[in-house]
N, C-alpha and C positions, 0 to 999 in steps of 0.2 A: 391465278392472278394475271399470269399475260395476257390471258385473253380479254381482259379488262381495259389494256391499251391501248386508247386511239390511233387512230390510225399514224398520227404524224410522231408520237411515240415511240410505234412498231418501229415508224423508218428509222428511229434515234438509235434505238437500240440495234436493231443489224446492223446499222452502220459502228456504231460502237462495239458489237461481237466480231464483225467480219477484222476490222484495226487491229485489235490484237493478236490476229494470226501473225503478224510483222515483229510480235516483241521475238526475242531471241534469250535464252540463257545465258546471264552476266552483265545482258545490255543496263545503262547510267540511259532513264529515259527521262521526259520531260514531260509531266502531265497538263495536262488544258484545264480550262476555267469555262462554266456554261451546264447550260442543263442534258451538251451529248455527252461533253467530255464527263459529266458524273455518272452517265452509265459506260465510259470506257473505262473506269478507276473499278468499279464493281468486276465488268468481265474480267479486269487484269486482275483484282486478285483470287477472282474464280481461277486461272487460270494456276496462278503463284501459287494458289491451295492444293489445286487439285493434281498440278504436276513439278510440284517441287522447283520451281523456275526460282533461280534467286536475280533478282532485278533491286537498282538503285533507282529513287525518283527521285526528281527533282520536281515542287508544287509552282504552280502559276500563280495563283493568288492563297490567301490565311485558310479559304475555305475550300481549297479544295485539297488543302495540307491535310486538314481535319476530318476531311472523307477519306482520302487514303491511309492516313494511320488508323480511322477509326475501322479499315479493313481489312487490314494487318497489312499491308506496304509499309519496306522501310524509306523512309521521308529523308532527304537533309539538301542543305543549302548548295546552290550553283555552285559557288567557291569551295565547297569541297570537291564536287566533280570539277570542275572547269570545266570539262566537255563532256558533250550526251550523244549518245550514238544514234537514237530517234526521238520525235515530238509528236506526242497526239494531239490536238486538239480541236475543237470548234471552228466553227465561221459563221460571222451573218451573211456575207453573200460573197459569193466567189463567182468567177468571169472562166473562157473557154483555156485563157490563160493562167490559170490558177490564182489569180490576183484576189488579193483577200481583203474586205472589209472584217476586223475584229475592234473588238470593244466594249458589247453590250451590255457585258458583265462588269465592265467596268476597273478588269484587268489586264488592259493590252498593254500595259508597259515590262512589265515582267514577262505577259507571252512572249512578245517582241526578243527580250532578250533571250528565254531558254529557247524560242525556234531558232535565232539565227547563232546560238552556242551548240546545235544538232546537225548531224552530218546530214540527217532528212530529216524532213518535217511530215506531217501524215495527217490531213485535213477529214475529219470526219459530219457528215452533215445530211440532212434531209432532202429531197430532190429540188423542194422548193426555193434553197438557198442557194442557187443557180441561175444566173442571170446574164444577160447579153452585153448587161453595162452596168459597170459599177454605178451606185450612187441613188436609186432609191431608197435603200436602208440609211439612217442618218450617218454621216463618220463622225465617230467619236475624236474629238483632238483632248489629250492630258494637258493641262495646264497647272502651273504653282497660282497658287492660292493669292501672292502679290500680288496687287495689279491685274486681276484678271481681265476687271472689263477693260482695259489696255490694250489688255491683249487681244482680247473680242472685239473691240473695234479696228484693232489692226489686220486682225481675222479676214473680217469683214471686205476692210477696205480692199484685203489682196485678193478677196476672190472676184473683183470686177475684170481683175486682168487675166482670168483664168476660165478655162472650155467649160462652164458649170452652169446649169439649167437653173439653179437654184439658190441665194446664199443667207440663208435663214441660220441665225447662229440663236445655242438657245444653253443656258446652263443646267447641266442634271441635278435634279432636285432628288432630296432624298425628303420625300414627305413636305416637307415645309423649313429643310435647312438644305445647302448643298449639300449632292453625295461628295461624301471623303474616299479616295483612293486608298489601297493598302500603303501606299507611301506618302501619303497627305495631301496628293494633291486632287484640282478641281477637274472634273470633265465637262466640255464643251463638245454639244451637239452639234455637227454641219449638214443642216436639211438642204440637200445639194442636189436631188431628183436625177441627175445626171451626170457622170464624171467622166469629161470627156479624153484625158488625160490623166491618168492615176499617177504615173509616175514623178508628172511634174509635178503634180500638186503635192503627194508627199517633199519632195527634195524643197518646196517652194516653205508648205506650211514649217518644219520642223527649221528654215531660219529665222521665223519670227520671234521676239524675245519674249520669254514666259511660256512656250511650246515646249514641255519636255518629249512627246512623242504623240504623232498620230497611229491614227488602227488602220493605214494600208499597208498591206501586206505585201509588196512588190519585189517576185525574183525570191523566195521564201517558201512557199509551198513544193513540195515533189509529189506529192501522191495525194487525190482525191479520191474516199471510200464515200460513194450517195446510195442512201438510204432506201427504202419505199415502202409503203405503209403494209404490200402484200408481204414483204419478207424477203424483195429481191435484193440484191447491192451491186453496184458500180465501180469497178474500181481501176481507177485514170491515171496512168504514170504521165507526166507532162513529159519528165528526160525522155521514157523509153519510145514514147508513142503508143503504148500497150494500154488497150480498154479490156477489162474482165468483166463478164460477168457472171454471175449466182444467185444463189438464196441461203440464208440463213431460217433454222426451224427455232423459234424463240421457245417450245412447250421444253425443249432439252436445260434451261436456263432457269424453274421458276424461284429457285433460290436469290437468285438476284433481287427477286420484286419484293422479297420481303420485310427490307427494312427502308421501302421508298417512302418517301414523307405527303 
């Protein structure tokens, strides 16, 4: 079965085998939302199986509760932990500075909170989600469901005064009704081709009313593991300075691919 995965796959999956070398026995972790983080919930409980690791999660979104228990990971809410000692998860694109665009899952509000309730965070991703500038991937902004377009055209109007290539604002459809967040609310697309200041624009979007959070990531990530479709992996401490690299043999794993959808 591995051998069967394309190349941009391969890179999901080492990047998702090499991550869990960071869990620890006892660790309260925080699982990610996305198509890596679903093969780092697999590697982790290959791991919880195979070497008796007892680990507390905490899910990012409903579905990726439903893959870890349906893996045997025990599951339960923030508030039981309050704090998580690490975060795996996803990114649509990340800068030299670890700076993260998330969202596209359509769960950046609850990533948002279990990364920034984690001592680190631990960004796992394919090589291709690497970029020189934020802002060709669209950012997602969460908005309540009141007022949106309100809000959309408030959206709008603040991104005249802001470093942005682009300010195409567009609501996430789910088929032919908006997509509904795990918490009810609506997501809003910012096709912004270039973001020439992350920082501001988050601090700037999240005072408009009806913003309950955007998907920049800024000052959040600690460690990026990048992927590649031969089996090699990257792995970038922003605190240390320390770039590693390796390979991960996916043929030692096929257990994992067998209950892939």
């Amino acid at each position: 079965m591995a051998a069967e995965l394309s190349p941009i796959d391969q890179a999901k999956f080492v990047a998702a085998r090499r991550s869990v070398d960071f869990v620890e026995d006892g660790m309260k972790l925080g699982l990610g939302t996305g198509s890596t983080a679903a093969w780092m919930v697999r590697c982790l409980a290959e791991r919880v199986r195979d070497e008796g690791l007892q680990v507390t999660c905490v899910a990012t979104s409903a579905r990726t509760a439903d893959l870890a228990r349906g893996v045997g990971l025990k599951v339960v809410g923030l508030d039981e932990t309050r704090w998580l000692d690490l975060t795996i998860d996803g990114a649509d694109e990340f800068d030299q500075n670890l700076n993260l665009i998330k969202g596209g899952g359509a769960a950046l509000l609850q990533e948002k909170i279990v990364a920034t309730a984690s001592d680190r965070m631990i960004v796992i991703a394919d090589a291709a989600k690497e970029v020189a500038q934020l802002g060709a991937y669209p950012l997602p902004v969460e908005v309540i469901p009141f007022g949106w377009q309100t809000t959309k055209a408030l959206i709008e109007e603040t991104l005249y005064s802001l470093d942005v290539m682009a300010r195409d604002v567009a609501l996430r459809m789910a088929k032919d009704v908006p997509l509904i967040t795990d918490e009810g609310h609506y997501i809003l697309d910012l096709n912004l081709k270039r973001i020439g200041n992350p920082r501001q624009l988050a601090l700037v979007l999240n005072q408009i009313p009806g913003v309950v959070e955007n998907g920049l990531f800024i000052d959040i990530c600690d460690v990026v593991v990048i992927g590649h479709g031969d089996g090699r992996v990257t792995v970038r401490d922003i605190n240390s300075g320390k770039v590693e690299t390796g390979s991960v043999d996916i043929t030692e794993s096929r257990n994992i691919f067998a209950d892939l959808d």
